[in-house]
N, C-alpha and C positions, 0 to 999 in steps of 0.2 A: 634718810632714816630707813625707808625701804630697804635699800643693800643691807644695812646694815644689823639689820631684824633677821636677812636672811642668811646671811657669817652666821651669827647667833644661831638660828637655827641647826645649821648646816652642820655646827658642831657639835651635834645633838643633845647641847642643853634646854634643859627645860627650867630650871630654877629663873625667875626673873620674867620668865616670857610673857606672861599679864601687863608685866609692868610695859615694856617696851610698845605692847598692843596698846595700851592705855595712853601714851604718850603721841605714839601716830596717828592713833584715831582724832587724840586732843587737836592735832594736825593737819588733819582732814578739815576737822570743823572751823579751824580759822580759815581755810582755805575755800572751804565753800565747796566741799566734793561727799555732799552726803552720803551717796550710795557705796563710794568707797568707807568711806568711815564706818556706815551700818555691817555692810560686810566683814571690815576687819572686828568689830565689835562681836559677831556673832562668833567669828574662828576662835576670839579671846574667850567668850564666855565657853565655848566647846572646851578649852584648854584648862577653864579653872575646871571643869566637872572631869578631866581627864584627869591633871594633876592633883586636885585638891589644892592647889596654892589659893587662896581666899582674898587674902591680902587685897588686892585692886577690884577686889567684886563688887563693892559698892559703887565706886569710880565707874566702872564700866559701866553699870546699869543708869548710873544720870546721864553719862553722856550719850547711852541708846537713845535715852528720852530727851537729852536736846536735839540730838541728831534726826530723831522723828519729827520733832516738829519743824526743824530746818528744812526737809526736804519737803513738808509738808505746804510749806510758804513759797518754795522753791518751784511746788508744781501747782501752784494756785497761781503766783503769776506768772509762769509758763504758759500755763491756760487762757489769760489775758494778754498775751503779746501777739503780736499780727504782724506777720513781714508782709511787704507789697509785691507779691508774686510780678508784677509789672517791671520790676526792676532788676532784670535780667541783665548779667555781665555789668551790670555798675552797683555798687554800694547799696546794698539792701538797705532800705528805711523799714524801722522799727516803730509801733505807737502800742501805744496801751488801751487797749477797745474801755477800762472799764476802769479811771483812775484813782476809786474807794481802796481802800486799803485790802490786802488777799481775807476774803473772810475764812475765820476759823476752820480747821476740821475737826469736827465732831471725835471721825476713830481717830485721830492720829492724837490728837489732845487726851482721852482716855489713854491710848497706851501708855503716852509719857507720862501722865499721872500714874499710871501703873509702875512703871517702870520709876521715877521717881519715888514713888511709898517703898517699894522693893530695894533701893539702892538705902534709905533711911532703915528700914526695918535692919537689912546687914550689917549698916554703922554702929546703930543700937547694941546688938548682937557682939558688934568686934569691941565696945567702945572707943570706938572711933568718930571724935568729936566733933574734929574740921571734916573729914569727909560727910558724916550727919550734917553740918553745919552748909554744904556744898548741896546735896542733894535738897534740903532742905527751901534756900535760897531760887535754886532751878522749881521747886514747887511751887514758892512762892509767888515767882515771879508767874507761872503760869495760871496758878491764882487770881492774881491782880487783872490779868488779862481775860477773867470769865469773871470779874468783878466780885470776886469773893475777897475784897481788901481786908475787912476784918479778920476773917479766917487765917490769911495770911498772914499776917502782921502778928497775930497774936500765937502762931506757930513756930515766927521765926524769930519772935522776942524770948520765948522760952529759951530756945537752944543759946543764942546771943549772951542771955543772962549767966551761961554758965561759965563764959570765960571771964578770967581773970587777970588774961596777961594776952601778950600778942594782938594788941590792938593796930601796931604799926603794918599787920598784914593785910595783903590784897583781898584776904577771901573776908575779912573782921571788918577791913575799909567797905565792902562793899554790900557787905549786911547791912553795915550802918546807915550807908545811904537806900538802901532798899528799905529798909526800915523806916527812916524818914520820910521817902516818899510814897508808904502804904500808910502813913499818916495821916495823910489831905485827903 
């Protein structure tokens, strides 16, 4: 995907380039390389304010805020892993000093809430109703996670309520169970 952002580039098109950013960063995040994702996220967003192309500004902006809190988790249990310095030239063993779950971070949870409202407020803006619908979901579920279940639930049941077709999709399958389980 890489190489091939950079053909794109090379040929000095700009039309699209958000989108491609938006796609690799989505790329990064299944792969587990925050830093690279947050970085590419940042070149994309310099790129809508260069070109004005808007289109994926919402997109970018949720997946800032998943990718914050991904690296957030990533350096929480980074912090709790221990190699046994003893174990020179053979097979490093690994434990976990502190086997609770990574707790929260405070800023990095705010950002992505920020960063979250912000990708919503652009949907709004564009009416862009799966992308609101996307961003919304990524709120929510960070929501549920500072146990504001109501809050949740009852933000992402509005947006929910407004479709009326496309229930066979991944992002509508996945409200619904999100929604379900901000139930209990």
């Amino acid at each position: 995907m890489r190489q091939g952002l950079a053909a794109h580039q090379v040929t000095g098109a700009e039309m699209h380039g958000t989108k491609f950013l938006t796609l690799l960063a989505e790329a990064y995040k299944k792969v587990e390389q925050t830093e690279e994702g947050l970085t590419l996220l940042a070149e994309a967003l310099a790129q809508v304010e260069k070109t004005g192309e808007r289109l994926y500004e919402a997109e970018l902006y949720r997946l800032k805020g998943e990718l914050t809190l991904a690296q957030s988790s990533v350096q929480s249990l980074a912090s709790r892993v221990q190699t046994n310095p003893k174990a020179k030239g053979k097979k490093q063993k690994t434990k976990i000093t502190n086997p609770q779950p990574p707790t929260p971070n405070p800023q990095a949870e705010a950002e992505a809430e920020a960063c979250f409202l912000k990708a919503i407020e652009i949907a709004r803006k564009q009416q862009a109703n799966s992308l609101e619908l996307r961003a919304v979901m990524s709120l929510s579920r960070l929501w549920q996670q500072q146990g504001k279940r109501k809050k949740a639930r009852q933000m992402l049941a509005e947006i929910y309520g407004w479709f009326t077709e496309g229930f066979d999709t991944k992002d509508l399958q996945e409200a619904k169970a999100l929604l379900e389980e901000l139930s209990y």
